[in-house]
N, C-alpha and C positions, 0 to 999 in steps of 0.2 A: 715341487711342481713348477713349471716354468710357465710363464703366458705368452701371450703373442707383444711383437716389439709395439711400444707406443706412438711410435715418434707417427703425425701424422699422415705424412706423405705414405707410410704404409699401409692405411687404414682404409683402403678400396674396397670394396666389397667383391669378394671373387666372383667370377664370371658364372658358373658352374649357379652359386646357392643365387644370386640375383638372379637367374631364369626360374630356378625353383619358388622362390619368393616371388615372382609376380605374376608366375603359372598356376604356382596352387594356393596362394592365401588374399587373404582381404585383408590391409593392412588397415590397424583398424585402432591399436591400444593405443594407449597415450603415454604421457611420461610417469605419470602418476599409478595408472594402472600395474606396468613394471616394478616401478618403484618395489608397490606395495606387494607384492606376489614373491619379491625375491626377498623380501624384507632389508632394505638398505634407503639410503639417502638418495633422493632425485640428483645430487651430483655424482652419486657415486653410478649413476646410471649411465648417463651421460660421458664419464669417464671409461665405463667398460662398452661402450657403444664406440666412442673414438679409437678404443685399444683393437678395436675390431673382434669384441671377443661377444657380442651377443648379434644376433643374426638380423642384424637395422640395415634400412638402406640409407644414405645422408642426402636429403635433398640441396638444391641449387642454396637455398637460403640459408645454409648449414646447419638447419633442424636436422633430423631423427623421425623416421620412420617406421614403426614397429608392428610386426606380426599380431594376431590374436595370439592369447597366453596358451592356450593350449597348442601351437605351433613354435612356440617360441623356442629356441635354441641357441641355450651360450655354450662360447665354444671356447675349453679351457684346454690347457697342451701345449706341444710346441709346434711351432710349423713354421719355414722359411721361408715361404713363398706365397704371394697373393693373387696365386692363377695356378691353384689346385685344380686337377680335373674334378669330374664328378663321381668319377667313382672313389677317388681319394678322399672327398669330401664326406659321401656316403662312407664309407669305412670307418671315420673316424667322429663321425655323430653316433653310429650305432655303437659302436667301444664306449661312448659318456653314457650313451641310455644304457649300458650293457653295466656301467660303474654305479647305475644309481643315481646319477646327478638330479638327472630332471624325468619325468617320468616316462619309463621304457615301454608302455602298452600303448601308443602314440606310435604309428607307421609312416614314415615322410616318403612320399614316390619320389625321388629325385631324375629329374629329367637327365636324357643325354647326350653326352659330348655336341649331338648333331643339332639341338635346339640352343645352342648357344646365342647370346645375339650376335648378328654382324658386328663386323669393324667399322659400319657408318649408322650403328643402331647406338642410343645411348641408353644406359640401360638406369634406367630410371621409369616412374611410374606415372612422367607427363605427354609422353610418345609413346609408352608402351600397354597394350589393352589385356587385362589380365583373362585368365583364361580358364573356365570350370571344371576341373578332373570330375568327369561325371562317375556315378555310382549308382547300383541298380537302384531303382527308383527315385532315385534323386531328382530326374527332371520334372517327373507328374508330380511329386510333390511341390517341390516349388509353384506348379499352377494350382494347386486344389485349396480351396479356404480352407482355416484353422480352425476345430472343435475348440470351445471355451475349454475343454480338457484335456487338450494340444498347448492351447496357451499358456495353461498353471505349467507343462512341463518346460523346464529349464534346460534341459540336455537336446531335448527334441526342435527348439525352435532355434539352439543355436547353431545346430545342423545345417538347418535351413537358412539363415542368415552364413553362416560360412561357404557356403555352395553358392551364395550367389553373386551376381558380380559387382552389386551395388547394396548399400544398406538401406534399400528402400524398405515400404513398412511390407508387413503380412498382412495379406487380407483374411478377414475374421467372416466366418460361415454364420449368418445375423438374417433374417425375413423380418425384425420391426422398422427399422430404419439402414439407411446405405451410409458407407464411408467408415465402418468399425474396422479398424487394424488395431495393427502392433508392431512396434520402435523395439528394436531393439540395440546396445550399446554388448561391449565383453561380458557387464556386471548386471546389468539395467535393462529393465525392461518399462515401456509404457502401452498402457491403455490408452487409444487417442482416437476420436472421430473427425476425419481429415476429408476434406473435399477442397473445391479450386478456391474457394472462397475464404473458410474458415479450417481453424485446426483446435481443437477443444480436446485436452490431456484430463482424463477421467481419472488413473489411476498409475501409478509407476511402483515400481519394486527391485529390488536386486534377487542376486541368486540365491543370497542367506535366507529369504523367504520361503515359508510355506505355505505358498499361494491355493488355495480351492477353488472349485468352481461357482462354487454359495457366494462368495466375497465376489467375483466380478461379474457376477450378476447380478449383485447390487448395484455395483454402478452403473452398469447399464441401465436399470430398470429408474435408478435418476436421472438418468442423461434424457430417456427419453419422455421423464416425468417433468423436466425443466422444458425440452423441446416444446411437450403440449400447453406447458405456461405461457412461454415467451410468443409461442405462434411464428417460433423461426428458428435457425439453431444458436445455441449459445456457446460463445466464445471461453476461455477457461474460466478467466475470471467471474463470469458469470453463472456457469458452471456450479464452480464453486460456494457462489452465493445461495443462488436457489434452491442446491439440491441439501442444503444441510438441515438437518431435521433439529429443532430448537425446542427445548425438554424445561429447563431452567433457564432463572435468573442468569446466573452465570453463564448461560449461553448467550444469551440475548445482550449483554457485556462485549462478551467478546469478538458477538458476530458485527458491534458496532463499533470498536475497537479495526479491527480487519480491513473492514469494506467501508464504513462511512467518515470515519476520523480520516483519513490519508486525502480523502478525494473533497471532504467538505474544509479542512484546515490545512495553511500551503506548509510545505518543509521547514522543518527546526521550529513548528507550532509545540506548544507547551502542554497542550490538553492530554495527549498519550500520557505524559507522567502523572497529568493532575489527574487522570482516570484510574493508570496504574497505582498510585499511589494510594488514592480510598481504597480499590479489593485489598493492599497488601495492609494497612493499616485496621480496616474498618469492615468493609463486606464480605470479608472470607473468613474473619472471625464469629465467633458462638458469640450471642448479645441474649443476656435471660432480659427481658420483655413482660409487660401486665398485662392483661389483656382485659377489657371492657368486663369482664365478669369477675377480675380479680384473681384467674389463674392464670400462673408463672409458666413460661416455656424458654427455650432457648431456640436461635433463628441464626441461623447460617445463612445469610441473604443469597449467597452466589450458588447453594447448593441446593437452594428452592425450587420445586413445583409450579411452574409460575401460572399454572391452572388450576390449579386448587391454593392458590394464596388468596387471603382474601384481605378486602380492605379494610378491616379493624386489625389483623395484623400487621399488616405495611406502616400504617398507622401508631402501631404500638409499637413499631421498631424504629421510625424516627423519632419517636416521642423520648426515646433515650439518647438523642444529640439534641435535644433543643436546649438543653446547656451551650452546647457550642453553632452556635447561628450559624459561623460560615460551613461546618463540615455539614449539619443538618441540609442546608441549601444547596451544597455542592452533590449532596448525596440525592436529592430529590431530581435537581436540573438534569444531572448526566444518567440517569438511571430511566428519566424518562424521555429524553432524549433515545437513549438506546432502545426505547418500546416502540414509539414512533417511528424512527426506521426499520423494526421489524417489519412492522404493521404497513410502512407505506411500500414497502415492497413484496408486500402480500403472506408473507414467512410465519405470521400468525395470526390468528382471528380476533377480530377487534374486541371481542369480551374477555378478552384475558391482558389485554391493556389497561383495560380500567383502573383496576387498585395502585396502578404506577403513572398516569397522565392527569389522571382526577389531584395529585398529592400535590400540596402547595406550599410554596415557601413561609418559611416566617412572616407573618403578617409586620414588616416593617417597610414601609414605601420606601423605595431613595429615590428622596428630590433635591439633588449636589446641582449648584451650580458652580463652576469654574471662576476664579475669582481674576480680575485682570490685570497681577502677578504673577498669578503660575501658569497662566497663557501667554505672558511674555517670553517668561520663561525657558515654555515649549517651543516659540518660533524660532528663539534665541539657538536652541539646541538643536533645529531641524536647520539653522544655517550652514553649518559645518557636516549635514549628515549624507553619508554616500551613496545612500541609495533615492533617487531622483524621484521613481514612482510612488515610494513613502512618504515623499515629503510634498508629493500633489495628492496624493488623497487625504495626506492632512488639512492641505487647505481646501479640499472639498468637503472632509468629514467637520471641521471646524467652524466652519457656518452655520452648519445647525438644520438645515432642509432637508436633511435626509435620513434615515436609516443606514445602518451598518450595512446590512444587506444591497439597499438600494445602489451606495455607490458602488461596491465590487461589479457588481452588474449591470454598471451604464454604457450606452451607446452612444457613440459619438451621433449618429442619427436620432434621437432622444431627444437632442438638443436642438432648439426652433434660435439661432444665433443671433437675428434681426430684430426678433421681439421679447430676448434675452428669457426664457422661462427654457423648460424642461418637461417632457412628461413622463412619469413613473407612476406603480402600482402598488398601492398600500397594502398592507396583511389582508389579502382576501377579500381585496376590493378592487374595483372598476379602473380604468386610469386615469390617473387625475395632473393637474396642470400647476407647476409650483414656478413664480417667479423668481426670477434670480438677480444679487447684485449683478451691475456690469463687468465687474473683476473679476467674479467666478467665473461669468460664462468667459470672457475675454481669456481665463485661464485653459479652459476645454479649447476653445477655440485654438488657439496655439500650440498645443499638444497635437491637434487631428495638422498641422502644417508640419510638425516636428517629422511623424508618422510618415505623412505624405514625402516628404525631405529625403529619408533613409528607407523610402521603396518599402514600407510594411503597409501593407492589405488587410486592414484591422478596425472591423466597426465596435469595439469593446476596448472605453480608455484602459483599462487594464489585460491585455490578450494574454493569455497562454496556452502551447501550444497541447504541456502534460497533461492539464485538464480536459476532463470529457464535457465541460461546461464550457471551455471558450476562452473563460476569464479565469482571473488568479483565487484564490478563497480565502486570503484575507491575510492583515498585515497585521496579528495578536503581536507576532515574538517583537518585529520594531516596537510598539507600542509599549509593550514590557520592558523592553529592554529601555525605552525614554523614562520610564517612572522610577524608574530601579536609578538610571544615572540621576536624576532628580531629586529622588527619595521620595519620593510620594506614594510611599507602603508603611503597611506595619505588619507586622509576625503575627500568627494567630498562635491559638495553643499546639496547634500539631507542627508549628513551626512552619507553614507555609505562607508566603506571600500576599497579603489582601491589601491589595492594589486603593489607593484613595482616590480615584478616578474612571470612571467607564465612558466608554465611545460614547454610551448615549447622553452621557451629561451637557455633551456639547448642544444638543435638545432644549434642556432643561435652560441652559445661559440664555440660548437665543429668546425665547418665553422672557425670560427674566427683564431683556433689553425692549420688549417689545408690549410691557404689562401695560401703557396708556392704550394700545387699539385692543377694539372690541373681537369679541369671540370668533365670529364671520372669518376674521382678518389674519388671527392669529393659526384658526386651524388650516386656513389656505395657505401660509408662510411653512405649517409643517408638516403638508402634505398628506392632512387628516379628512375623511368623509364625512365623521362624526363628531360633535363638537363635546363629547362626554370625553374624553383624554385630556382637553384644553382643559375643561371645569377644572379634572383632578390637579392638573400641574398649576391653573392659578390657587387650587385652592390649599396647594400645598405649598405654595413657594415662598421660600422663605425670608428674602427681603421684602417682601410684602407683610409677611404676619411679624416679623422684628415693628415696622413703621406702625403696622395698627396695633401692635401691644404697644408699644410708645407715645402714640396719639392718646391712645384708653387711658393711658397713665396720666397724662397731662388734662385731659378729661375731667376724670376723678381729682386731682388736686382742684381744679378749676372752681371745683363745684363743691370742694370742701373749704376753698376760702372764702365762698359766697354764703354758707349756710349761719346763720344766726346765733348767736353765743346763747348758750339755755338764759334763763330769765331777762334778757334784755326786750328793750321797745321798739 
């Protein structure tokens, strides 16, 4: 069997099938789509598209323009010339469908001789408007909405979509809310509620599906159960959040894994692993468990009930990590962390939070202070480091005024620059007023001229543009990655990282430096309401209780070389 010559310049598309092709088809597949239809390699596609042997047209840009598959047509044989008429053409497509090649119950109307395009027409698909070979009822279809059991059919809507001149969506036959269609692709189909505003993709499928009417009426029936939440309509992502129905543990995991981990910790944050890591290790396994009355069970935490769990088992099931303190802790923090964003996004009722926000860490306070060595150190290594806005919120985080929190989210407007102070908002309290050294604010200050310098419009020392919050969420992985080239970790048992330093230590130093002023003074320094946090931190701190075990000490000898030898006068 012979093919057609390769050599480029032969490789036009005859006149004859390019009227046909942009008279009766919606060029629509892709390279991949081919590809995989004929079963061969996207180059060997591309190779019988240049040989001229599958029915592509080649745009300006030397892509490849292809048919829907069910119009498609390679064309294998011989033939010497690339300005075959139409009927020569028609002749010898119906002898391949006649051979079997590609499938012969497929009718091509080949236009003719007299629709050819002009000799000042080019026949391409950027000047030229394709055109609908109408068919009995073809055109009221097109205007009539789609029954949800038009839309399960796969045959029926690609009809519809082939007939018309554009891939816009289908309108869907709907009386609860307006904007319900359907997308559709060769393979793909979506669910999507589209208006001028928003575009919200409910559900998608291919043709290997076996789509019902019961399934996308489910989604619908969330879509407009999320609509009556929001009190507006909801974008996918949002969508998606709202409408998912949270059963288990392991849901409530994952739906904070998804949605809250991406958007609350910035990119190449570590917490995804430290989260995936406990389910694969620890939460997805059976743990046998005692239970306050002395009978044994086994507890699949991620496969839990998280409604009928109750708090003496939560309970009993971290009480088999308190051998190991950090997994114990990490398993409590992140687990209720993940309850808390259920819950503040309404996704569950606050009574089935309990047994997982109530659970508390190891009763062991940390009160580290940074020793001023290893804060040499740290600045020593933030001289040389390349990322500029790490190395200004370490010297904002390193004075000690603030929370973790507070700085990601400050405002260059925040800052009063003349009478050097700041105002921010503690945990669930009012705003309050923290003075600042000169050099920190002199450091803000300079930053908002930098900003100003390179034309950015940005009241958040930290802006970004990906977050829905404004500001960046936080600089973990630098951080980590300073302690690691330091060494300031140790391996736990499960072989993970425990860091010998946390942001908030730098809290803790400042207190340390400041133990001559009174109570008043220091909770104003750390931007506290109440002065019960200062008690705890003086009364935990530890160069303080080292100096009065030491005084005690000298104390008691004091007063043992004063006491009296037994029988003397």
């Amino acid at each position: 069997m012979q093919q057609l010559n390769a050599d480029p310049k032969q490789n036009t598309m005859p006149d004859g099938m390019v009227s046909f092709a942009v008279r009766s088809n919606q060029f629509a597949s892709n390279l991949q789509d081919i590809a995989c239809v004929l079963g061969i390699s996207e180059s060997d596609v591309k190779g019988l598209a240049d040989d001229g042997l599958i029915n592509a047209i080649r745009l300006r840009s030397g892509e490849w323009l292809f048919p829907p598959i069910d119009k498609l047509v390679v064309l294998w044989g011989e033939s010497t010339s690339n300005t075959s008429t139409a009927s020569e053409m028609q002749a010898q497509v119906r002898t391949l469908y006649d051979d079997n090649i590609f499938n012969n119950n497929v009718d091509h109307d080949f236009v003719s001789e007299s629709n050819k395009p002009g000799a000042n027409q080019s026949a391409t698909l950027d000047n030229t408007q394709p055109q609908v070979q109408s068919t009995k009822g073809d055109q009221s279809d097109l205007k009539k909405p789609l029954t949800i059991a038009e839309v399960c059919n796969f045959e029926h809507t690609h009809k519809l979509f082939s007939a018309r001149n554009k891939r816009t969506p289908l309108i869907i036959e709907n009386t609860r809310f307006k904007g319900l269609k359907l997308e559709g692709s060769e393979f793909r189909r979506k669910l999507i509620v589209k208006t001028k505003a928003v575009r919200c993709v409910l559900f998608e499928w291919t043709n290997l599906d076996d789509i019902q009417t019961s399934v996308l009426e489910k989604y619908i029936e969330r879509y407009e159960y999320v609509f009556n939440q929001l009190k507006r309509r909801p974008e996918t992502e949002e969508y998606k959040l709202y409408s998912q129905q949270l059963k288990t543990v392991g849901d409530v995991i994952r739906n904070h894994l998804k949605f809250n981990i991406p958007n609350k910790h910035s990119e190449g944050s570590k917490e995804i692993d430290v989260i995936n890591s406990l389910i694969r290790l620890h939460l997805s396994k059976d743990v046998e468990v005692t239970l306050p009355s002395k009978r044994k069970e086994v507890i699949n935490l991620m496969d839990e009930q998280f409604c009928s769990f109750t708090i003496a088992r939560y309970n009993a099931y971290l009480e088999t990590f308190r051998a190991t303190n950090g997994t114990h802790d990490k398993i409590v923090t992140r687990v209720k962390a993940a309850f808390n964003f259920a819950f503040d996004e309404k996704l569950i009722a606050a009574v089935n939070t309990r047994p997982f926000v109530i659970a508390r860490k190891i009763n062991r306070e940390r009160h580290i202070e940074i020793p001023g060595e290893h804060m040499k150190l740290m600045f020593e290594y933030l001289d040389d480091h390349e990322n500029p806005d790490f190395v200004f919120f370490m010297n904002l985080q390193s004075s000690g005024h603030f929370r973790y929190g507070q700085v990601m989210s400050l405002r260059f407007t925040d800052f009063d620059f003349a009478h050097n102070f700041v105002r921010v908002k503690p945990k669930g309290g009012k705003e309050v007023t923290i003075h600042l050294p000169k050099d920190v604010v002199s450091l803000v200050a300079k930053r908002k001229e930098q900003f100003k310098a390179r034309g950015l419009q940005a009241d958040y020392i930290f802006p970004s543009k990906q977050s829905k919050t404004g500001h960046k969420a936080d600089f973990y992985a630098h951080w980590h990655d300073m302690l690691e080239e330091l060494g300031f970790y140790t391996l736990d048992s499960d072989g993970e990282k425990q860091y010998q330093y946390q942001l908030h230590d730098f809290r803790e130093t400042l207190l340390g430096r400041l133990l001559e002023f009174d109570e008043y003074t220091l909770g104003a320094a750390l931007g506290h309401l109440s002065l019960h946090a200062v008690k705890r931190y003086k009364k935990a701190n530890t160069a303080s209780n080292k100096l009065a075990a030491e005084k005690r000490h000298l104390r008691k000898e004091n007063m043992i070389s004063r006491e009296p030898l037994e029988g003397s006068t």
